[in-house]
N, C-alpha and C positions, 0 to 999 in steps of 0.2 A: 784770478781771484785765489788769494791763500793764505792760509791761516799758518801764522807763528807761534809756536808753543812753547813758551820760556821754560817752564817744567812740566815735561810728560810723565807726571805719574798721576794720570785721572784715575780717579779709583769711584767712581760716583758718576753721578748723573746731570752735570751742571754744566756747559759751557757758556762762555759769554757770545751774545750775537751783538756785535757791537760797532762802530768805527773808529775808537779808542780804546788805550792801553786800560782796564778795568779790574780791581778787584774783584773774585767770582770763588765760589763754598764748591766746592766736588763730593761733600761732604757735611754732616755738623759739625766737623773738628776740623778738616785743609782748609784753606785757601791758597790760589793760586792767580797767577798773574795772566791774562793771556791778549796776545794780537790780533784781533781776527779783522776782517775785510770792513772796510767802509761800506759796504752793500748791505750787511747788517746792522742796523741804528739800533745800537744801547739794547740787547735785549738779552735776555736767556734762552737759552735751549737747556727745559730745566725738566728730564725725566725725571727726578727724583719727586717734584711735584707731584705730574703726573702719577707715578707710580703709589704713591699717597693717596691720592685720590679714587685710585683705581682699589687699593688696596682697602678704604672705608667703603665704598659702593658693593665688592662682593662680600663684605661680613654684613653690608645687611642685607641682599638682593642672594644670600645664599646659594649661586650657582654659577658656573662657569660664562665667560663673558667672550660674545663675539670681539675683532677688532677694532671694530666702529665703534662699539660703544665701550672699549678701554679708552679709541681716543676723546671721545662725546664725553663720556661722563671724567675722564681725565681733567677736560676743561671746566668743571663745574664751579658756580660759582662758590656753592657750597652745600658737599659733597655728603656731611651728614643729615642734612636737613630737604634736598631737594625731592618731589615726588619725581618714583620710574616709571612711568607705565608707557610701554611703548606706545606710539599711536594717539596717545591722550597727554601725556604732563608736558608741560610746556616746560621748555629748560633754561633757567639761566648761565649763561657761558661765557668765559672768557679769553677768546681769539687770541692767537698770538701775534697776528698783520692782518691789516689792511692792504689789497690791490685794486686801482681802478686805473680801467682805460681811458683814453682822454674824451670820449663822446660821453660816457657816465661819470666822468670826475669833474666836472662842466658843472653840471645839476648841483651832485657831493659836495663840492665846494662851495657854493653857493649858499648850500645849507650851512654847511659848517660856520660860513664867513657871518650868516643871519644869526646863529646860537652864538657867536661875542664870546666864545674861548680861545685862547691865546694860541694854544699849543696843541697839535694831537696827542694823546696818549700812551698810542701804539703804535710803535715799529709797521710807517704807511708808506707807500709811493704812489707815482701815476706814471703810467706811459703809454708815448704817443704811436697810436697805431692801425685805428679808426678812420682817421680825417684824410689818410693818401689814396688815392683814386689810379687806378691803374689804367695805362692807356698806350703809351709811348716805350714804357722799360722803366727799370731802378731810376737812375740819376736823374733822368728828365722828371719823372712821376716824382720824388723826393723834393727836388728843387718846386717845383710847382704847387706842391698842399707847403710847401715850407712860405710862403710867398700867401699865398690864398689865404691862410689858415694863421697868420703872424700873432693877429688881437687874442685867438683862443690859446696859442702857445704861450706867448707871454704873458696870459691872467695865468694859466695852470702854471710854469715856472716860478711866476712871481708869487703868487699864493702858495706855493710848496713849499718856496724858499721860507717864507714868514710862517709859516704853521709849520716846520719841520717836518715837510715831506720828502722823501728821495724823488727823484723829477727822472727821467727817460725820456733823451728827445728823441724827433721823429726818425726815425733810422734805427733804432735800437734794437726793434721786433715786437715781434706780438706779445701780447702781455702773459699767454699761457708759456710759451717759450723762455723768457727771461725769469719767470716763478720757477720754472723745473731747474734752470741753469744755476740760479743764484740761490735762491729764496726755500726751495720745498725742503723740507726733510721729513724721514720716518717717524711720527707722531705731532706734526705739525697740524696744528687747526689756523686756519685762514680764512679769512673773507673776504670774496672779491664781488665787484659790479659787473661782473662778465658771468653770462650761464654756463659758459664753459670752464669758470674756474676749475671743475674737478678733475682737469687736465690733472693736479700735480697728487693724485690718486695714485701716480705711477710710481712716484715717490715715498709712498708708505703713509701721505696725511690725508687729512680729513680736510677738506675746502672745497667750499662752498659760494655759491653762486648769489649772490644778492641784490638787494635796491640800495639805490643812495642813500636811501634814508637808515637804513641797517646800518653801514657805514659811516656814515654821523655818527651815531649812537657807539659805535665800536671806539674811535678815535676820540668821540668826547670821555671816553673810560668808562662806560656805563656796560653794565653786563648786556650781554647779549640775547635774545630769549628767537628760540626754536625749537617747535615738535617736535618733542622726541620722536624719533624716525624708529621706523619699522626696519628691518634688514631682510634685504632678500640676498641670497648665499646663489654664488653661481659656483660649481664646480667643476672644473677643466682637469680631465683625463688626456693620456696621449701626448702628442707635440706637434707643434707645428713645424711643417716642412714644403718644400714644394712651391706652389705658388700661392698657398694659402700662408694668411698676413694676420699680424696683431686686428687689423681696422675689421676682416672677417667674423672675429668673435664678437663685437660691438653690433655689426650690419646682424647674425644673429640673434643677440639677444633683444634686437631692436624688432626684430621677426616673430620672435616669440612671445614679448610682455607687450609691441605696440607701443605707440608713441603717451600713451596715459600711464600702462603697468608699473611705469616706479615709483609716482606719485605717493610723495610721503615717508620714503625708503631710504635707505641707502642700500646702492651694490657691492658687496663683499666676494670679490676675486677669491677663489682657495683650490686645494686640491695640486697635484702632482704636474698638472697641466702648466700652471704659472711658470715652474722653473725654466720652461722650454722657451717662452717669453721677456725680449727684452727690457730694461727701466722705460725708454720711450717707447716701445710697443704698446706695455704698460698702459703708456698715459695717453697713449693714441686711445685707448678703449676705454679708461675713463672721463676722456673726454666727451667724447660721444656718447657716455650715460645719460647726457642732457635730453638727447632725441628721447628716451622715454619716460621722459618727465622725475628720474630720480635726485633726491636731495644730492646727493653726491656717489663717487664710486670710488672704491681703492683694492688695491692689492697686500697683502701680508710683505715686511721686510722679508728680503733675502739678499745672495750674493749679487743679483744684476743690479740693484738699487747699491751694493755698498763698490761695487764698481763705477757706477755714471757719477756716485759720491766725489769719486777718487778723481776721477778723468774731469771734472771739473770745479776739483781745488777742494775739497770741503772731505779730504781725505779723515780729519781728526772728528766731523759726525759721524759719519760710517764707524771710528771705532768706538764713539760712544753706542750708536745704536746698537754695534756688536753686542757691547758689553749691558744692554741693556734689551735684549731681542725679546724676553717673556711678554712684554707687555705692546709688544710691538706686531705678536700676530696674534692670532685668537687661541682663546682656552680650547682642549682635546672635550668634545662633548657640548661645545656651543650651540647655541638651537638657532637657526632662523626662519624667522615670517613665512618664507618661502625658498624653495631649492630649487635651482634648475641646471639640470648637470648637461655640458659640453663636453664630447670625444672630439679633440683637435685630429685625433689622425683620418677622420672621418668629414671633417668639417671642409666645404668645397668652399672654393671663391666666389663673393656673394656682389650684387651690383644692384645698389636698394636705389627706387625711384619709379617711374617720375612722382614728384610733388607731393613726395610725404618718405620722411627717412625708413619707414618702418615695412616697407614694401618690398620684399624681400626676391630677388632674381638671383638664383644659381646661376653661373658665368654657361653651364650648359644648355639651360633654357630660356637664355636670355630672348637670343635671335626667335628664337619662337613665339614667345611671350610679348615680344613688339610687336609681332605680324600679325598677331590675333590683337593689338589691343589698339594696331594702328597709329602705332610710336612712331615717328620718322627715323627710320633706319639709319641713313649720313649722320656720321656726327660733325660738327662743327667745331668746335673748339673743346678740348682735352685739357685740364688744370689739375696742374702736381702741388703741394703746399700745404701753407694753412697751419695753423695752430696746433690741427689733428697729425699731420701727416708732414712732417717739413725737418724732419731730423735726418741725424749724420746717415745711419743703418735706412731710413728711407730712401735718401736722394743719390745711395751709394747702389741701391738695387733696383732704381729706377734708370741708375746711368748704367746697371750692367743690362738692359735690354735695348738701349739706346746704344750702345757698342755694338752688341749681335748684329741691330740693322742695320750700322755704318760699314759692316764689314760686307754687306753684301747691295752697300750703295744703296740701302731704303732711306727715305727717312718720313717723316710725318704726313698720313693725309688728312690731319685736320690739323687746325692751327691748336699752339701749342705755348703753355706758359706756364712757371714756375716762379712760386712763393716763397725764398728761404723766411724760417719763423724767425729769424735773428741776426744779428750785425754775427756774432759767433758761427753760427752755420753758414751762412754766405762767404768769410772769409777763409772757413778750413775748409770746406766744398768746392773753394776757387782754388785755394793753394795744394789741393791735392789735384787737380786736374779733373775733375765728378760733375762740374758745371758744362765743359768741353762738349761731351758725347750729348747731351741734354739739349746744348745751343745748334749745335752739328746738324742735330736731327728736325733743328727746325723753331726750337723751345725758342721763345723770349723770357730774360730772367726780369722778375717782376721787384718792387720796393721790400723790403724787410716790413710786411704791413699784412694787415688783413684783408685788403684789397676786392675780387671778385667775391672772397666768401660771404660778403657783410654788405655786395650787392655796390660797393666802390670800385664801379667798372665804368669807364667811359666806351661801349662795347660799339663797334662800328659795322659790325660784317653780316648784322642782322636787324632790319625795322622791326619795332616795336608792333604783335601781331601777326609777326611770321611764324609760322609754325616749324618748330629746330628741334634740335638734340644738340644737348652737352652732358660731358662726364665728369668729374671733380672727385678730388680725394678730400674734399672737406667734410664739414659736418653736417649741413642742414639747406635741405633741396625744398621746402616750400613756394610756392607760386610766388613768379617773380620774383626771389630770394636774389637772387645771381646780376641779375641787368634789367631790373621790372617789368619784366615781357610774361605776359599771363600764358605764353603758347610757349616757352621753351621747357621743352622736357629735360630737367636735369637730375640727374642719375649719380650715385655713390660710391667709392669702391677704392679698393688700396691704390696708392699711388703706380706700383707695378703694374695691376691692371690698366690703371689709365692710360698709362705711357703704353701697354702692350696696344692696347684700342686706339690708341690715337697713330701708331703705322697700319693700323690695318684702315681706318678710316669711318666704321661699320658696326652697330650692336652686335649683326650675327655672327662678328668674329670671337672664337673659342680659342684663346691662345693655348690652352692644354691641349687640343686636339688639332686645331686648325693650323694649315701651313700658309707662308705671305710666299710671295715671289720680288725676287730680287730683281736690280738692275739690269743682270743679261738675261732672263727671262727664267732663270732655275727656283725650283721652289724649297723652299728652308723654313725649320720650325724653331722656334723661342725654345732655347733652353730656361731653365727655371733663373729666375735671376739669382743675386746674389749680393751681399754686404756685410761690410764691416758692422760690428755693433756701435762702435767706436773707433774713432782715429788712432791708428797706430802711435802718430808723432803728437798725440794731445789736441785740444781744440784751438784755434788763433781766436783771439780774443776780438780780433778787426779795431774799427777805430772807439775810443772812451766816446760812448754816449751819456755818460751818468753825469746827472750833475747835484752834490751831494748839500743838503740843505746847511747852514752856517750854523753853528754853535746859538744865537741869540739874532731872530730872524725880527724883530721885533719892528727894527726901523724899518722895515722893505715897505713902502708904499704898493698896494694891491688897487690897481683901478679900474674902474668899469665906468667906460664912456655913456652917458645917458640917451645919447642918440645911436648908439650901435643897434645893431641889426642881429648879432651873433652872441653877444654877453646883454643880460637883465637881471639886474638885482631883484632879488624875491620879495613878495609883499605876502606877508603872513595869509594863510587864510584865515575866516567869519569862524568863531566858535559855530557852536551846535546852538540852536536859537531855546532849546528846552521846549517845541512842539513837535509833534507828529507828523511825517510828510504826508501831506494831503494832495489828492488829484497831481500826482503828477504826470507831465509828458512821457510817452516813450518817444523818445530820440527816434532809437534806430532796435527791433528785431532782429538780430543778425542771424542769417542763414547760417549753418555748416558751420567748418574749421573757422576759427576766430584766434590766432595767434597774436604776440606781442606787433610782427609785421602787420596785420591787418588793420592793431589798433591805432599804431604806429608807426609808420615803413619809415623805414633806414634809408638810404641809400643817399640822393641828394639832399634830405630832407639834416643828415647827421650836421651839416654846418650851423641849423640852429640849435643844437642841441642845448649851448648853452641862454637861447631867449624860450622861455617857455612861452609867452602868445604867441612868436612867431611860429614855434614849432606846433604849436597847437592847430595850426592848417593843415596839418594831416591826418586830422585826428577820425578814424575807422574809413579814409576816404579807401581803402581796398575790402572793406568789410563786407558783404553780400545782404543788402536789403532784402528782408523773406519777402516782405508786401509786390516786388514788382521783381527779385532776381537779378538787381541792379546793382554799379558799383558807385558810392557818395552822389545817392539821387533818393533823398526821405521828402514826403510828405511832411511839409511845415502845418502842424496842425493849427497852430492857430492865424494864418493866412490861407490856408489852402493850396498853399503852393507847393512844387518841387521846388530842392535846390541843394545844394550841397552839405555834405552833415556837419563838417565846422561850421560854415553860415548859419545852418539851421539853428545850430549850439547856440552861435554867439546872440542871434536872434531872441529864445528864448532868455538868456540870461538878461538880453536887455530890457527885458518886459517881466522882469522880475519869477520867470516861471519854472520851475524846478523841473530838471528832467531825470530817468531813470533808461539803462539801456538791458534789452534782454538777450541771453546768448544761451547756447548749445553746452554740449559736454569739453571740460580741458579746456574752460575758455581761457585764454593768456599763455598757452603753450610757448616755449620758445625764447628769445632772450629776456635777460633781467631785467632790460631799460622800464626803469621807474616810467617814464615819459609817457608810457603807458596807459599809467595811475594818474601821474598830475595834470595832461589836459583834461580827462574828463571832469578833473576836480575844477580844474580852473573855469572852463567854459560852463558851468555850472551845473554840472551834475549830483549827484548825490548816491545814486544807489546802480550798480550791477547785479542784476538777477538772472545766474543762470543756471544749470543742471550739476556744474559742477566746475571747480577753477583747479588751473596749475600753480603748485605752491611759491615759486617766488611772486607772480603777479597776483593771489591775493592778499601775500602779504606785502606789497607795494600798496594796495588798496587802502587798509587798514593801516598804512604808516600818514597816507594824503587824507585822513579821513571820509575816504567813501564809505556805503554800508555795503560790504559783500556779502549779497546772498544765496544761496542755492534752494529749490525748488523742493517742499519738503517730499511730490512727487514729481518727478520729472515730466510724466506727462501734462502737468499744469504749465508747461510751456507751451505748449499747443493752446492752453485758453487764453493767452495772451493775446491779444488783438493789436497792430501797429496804434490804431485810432484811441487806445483806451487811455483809461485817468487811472492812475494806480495810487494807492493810498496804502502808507508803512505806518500800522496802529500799534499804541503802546510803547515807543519808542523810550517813554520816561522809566517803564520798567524791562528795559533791555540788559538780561543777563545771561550769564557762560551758560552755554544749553540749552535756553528758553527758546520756543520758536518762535516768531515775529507772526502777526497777524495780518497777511497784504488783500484787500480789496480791490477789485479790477471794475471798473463801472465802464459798460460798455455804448458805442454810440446809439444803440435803440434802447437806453434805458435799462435795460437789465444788467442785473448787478451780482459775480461771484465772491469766494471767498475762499481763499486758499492757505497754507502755512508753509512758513520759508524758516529754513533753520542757519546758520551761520557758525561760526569757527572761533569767535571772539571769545577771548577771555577777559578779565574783570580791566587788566593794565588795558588793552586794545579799544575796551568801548569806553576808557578814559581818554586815550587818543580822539576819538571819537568827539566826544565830548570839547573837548580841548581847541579842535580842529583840524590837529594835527600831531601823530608822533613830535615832532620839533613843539610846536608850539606847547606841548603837555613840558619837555621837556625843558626849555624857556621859562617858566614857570617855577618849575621843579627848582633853578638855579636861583631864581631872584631873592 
């Protein structure tokens, strides 16, 4: 990928991002000509905007401005007129791309296809990364979702082609991988269908993680609207060295704010600490900001970010960013929400799990901490990879511990498999020889996919039940996350640890302290590994996965079979009928942690991703009934029977009866998937009440027209009864900040009354109203 520069005298803030030769301003008085990559469709990289924008924000907000919010309010829509109040104004923004994976671009499209606009807006793609199932190795697992998966490839290709999306077929790599390679740059704001977009944090932008339906709204050209986010500031002292890893400070920070603490925020990387830090270090650790529920994470421009610039073609943003760096890290004297200061030379190797990222195990007292908690000590299978952890300097210091043991005839006692995140890292990982020592030791190299982390494991070497150990350099170790086994304990940790743990076989092995024993029986210790930041001889590109949309896509035929099983056209949802929910069902109480997987498990399930009834069979079946402690086994209240909670669902809605579901705190933790939001929409739901929601799943709520509520005390989730009738009063005067009036009528007649407060603003309970974000929007265009 590289950009041609017919005249290098940039003196301004303007380049084109584009796949055509384009006239472009560097200036109010140059113009200049430039070439830049087909990977960028038609677009600007226009600091000079930005810097305009940033530049009317602090004459009225008179005070020095974190990075976040140079790049946030950067993007506004309009910059003299918008309220700031962190926490509180809702912002309108304008993105400068769209990214979705192919399991949420399924839904996205869909919508998009339903709102009857011709064209995206913005500079979007999709790639395919979700739908490969790991089992056998790359070529066999690639050839096989290629085959499996044909009807969803070709409606996403075909549909990208005719709406002017860039397409990434299956092979290409994960979608946070091809964002940092091609796509990220310093002051970049993004929006992707994936929670981990804030991967490209590493990059110096602001991207963020969303629903399909946000993305609609991006693509149809519609401003953007998101809370303003709060900043929380970490500050990193020191450097890292040793065997302590970029993914260390993330397993930290996840230790200390907990898997809620971000909620609302963004994480601001600063301090002396960062320099010691690579760009994909970097973005290994804002990817992982998701574990604690913040809006996004980033770090401040500097040299490592204008070096991965360079090393992968996009040398001429690096000198714009140069040349534009004031606005690109934060003002001397920025305040944030909250500090939490990191000593890296102090910081030990952290190994967070079982079954919640935020669980936090020094590599020293690991083995201890299993034996009291009655962890199964064996590991079983060890996973290098992943979107987090799947770069050059990773897979380069995971192969130098995998040499150490070859040199003394070890190699793996648990099984052992590697993710490259890209057609790019697999092919300069293979051509440098780094894949070698990896396989040597035992490693099977896995699809350019997201594979085991997203629970796309055909996993063979353990029944469903058995109680295991695994270790993973991925991001997110929730119950049955990995292979839907509710008994495997899976645990977190840099890929070097993994790899060191996966020779030794064992939690209580301490590779800083602990010795292995070699083939002739002598015992030897792990040097500290080692790697390149970066390929000495540049990155191999491996084979063209990109397939770039046509100039005028208009004739492409997009079609959805009526009888598939995998693709369904969407049928609008019922406006708001203008009454009051009266007596409705509770579905389901849900016990404890209540994540996106609970509401909606991944794994096998992703191949409906594009039929919403079909998919809607899985809707809370991993959810924890408080009434019996059970998993998809509710009381059908109006039969009296057990049975399953989509039954149940489909049950009520066929009897015309409205239900409501109640949950716990953080409920919707976890990824973005809309799908979330729209069965309970579809299967007839109406209201979630719970103590408190993660910010992308309620704002998927409130795009499907649910009502999300929270408890205006928490402890009124305990009055909740499974058997009750709930009634949401007032509803005609539902306004921003009003608290809703909910009535709980219980089965021996007695009757509470409690208040629930919600997040909506005046545009949301128009959705509301509407039926639907799209449907308001529909409307809006007629």
């Amino acid at each position: 990928m590289m950009w041609k520069v017919l005249s290098k005298n940039f003196s301004g803030g303007k380049a084109l991002l584009g796949n055509t030769q384009r006239w472009i301003s560097t200036s109010s008085s140059v113009w200049q000509k430039v070439t830049i990559s087909k990977f960028d469709q038609d677009r600007y990289l226009d600091y000079g905007k930005m810097a305009e924008n940033v530049a009317i924000v602090k004459d009225r907000l008179q005070q020095p401005l974190t990075l976040s919010e140079k790049i946030v309010y950067g993007h506004l829509d309009s910059p003299k007129t918008q309220d700031l109040v962190r926490g509180e104004s809702y912002l309108n923004l304008r993105p400068d791309r769209v990214a979705m994976q192919d399991a949420t671009a399924q839904m996205a499209m869909l919508q998009f296809i339903s709102s009857g606009l011709p064209k995206v807006a913005v500079p979007s793609t999709i790639h395919c990364d979700h739908l490969i199932e790991a089992q056998l190795g790359a070529e066999q697992d690639l050839e096989t979702a290629k085959q499996l998966n044909k009807e969803v490839y070709d409606f996403l290709a075909s549909s990208a082609a005719k709406y002017g999306l860039g397409f990434w077929k299956p092979g290409s790599g994960i979608i946070h991988q091809i964002i940092l390679e091609n796509y990220a740059y310093p002051g970049l704001m993004l929006i992707g269908t994936d929670s981990h977009t804030p991967n490209g944090g590493g990059l110096g932008g602001v991207l963020i993680g969303v629903g399909g339906a946000d993305a609609v709204d991006v693509m149809a050209g519609l401003p953007w609207e998101l809370k303003c986010p709060k900043v929380i500031g970490v500050k990193l002292t020191g450097q890292l060295r040793g065997w302590t890893a970029p993914k260390d400070v993330i397993l930290k920070v996840a230790d200390l704010l907990t898997v809620a603490g971000g909620t609302g925020a963004i994480i601001e990387y600063h301090g002396p600490g960062t320099e010691s830090i690579s760009c994909t270090g970097m973005a290994t650790i804002c990817n992982m900001g998701a574990e604690v529920g913040a809006t996004t994470s980033l770090f401040p421009y500097n040299h490592r970010m204008s070096s991965y610039l360079k090393a992968t073609g996009r040398g001429e943003i690096a000198g714009l960013a140069d040349r534009n760096a004031s606005i690109l890290v934060p003002d001397e004297g920025a305040q944030y929400d909250q500090l939490v200061e990191i000593n890296l030379d102090e910081l030990e190797p952290l190994v967070n799990g079982p079954f919640t990222p935020d669980l936090a195990n020094p590599i020293s007292q690991l083995g201890n901490n299993a034996r009291e908690n009655g962890w199964p000590m064996d590991i079983k299978v060890a996973l290098i990879g992943s979107c987090t952890n799947s770069s050059y300097e990773d897979m380069g210091r995971s192969a130098s511990i995998a040499k150490q043991a070859l040199k003394h005839g070890l190699k793996a006692k648990s099984a052992f498999t590697v993710t490259p995140g890209s057609e790019q890292i697999r092919a300069t990982i293979e051509r440098d020889g780094m894949d070698k020592p990896l396989m040597d030791i035992g490693g099977v190299v896995l699809a350019n996919a997201c594979g085991p982390c997203i629970g796309q494991w055909n996993r063979q070497d353990t029944k469903k039940g058995d109680k295991n150990t695994i270790v993973t350099s991925y991001n997110r170790n929730f119950t049955g996350r990995n292979d839907a086994n509710p008994e495997t304990h899976a645990f977190v940790a840099s890929p070097e640890i993994v790899t060191a743990l996966a020779l030794a076989g064992r939690l209580d092995f301490n590779p800083l302290t602990d010795s292995l024993t070699g083939s002739d029986g002598t015992s030897f210790k792990l040097e500290c590994p080692d790697g390149d930041e970066l390929p000495e001889n540049g990155f191999d590109p491996g084979q063209d996965t990109y397939q770039e949309p046509p100039v005028d896509g208009s004739d492409i035929s997009v079609q959805v079979d009526p009888n598939s099983n995998r693709l369904e056209l969407l049928t609008p949802f019922h406006r708001w009928d203008g009454k009051d929910l009266e007596d409705a069902l509770v579905l389901i109480k849900v016990h404890g942690k209540c994540t996106t997987d609970h509401i909606s498990a991944a794994g096998p399930w992703l191949k409906y991703r594009g039929h919403l009834d079909n998919i809607s069979n899985n809707m809370f079946i991993t959810a924890t009934n408080s009434e019996n402690k059970e998993l998809n086994n509710v009381k059908n209240q109006l039969t009296g029977e057990f049975g399953g909670v989509p039954d149940t669902a489909r049950y009520y809605k066929s009897q015309g009866a409205p239900w409501v579901v109640i949950g716990d705190a953080n409920y919707g933790e976890g990824s973005s998937r809309e799908h979330a939001a729209l069965e309970p929409r579809h299967l007839g739901g109406r209201a979630i009440i719970v103590k408190s929601f993660a910010r992308i799943h309620e704002t998927n709520l409130k795009k499907q027209g649910m009502l999300p509520f929270t408890f205006s005390d928490p402890s009124d989730y305990d009055k909740v009864q499974p058997a009750d009738r709930v009634s949401l009063l007032g509803l005609a005067e539902l306004e921003p900040g009003k608290p809703v009036k909910c009535v709980l009528k219980h089965v021996d007649g007695s009757r509470e009354e409690i208040q629930l407060q919600h997040t909506m603003n005046q545009a949301q309970i128009g959705w509301y109203k509407a039926g639907s974000a799209l449907n308001k929007m529909k409307s809006l265009s007629l």
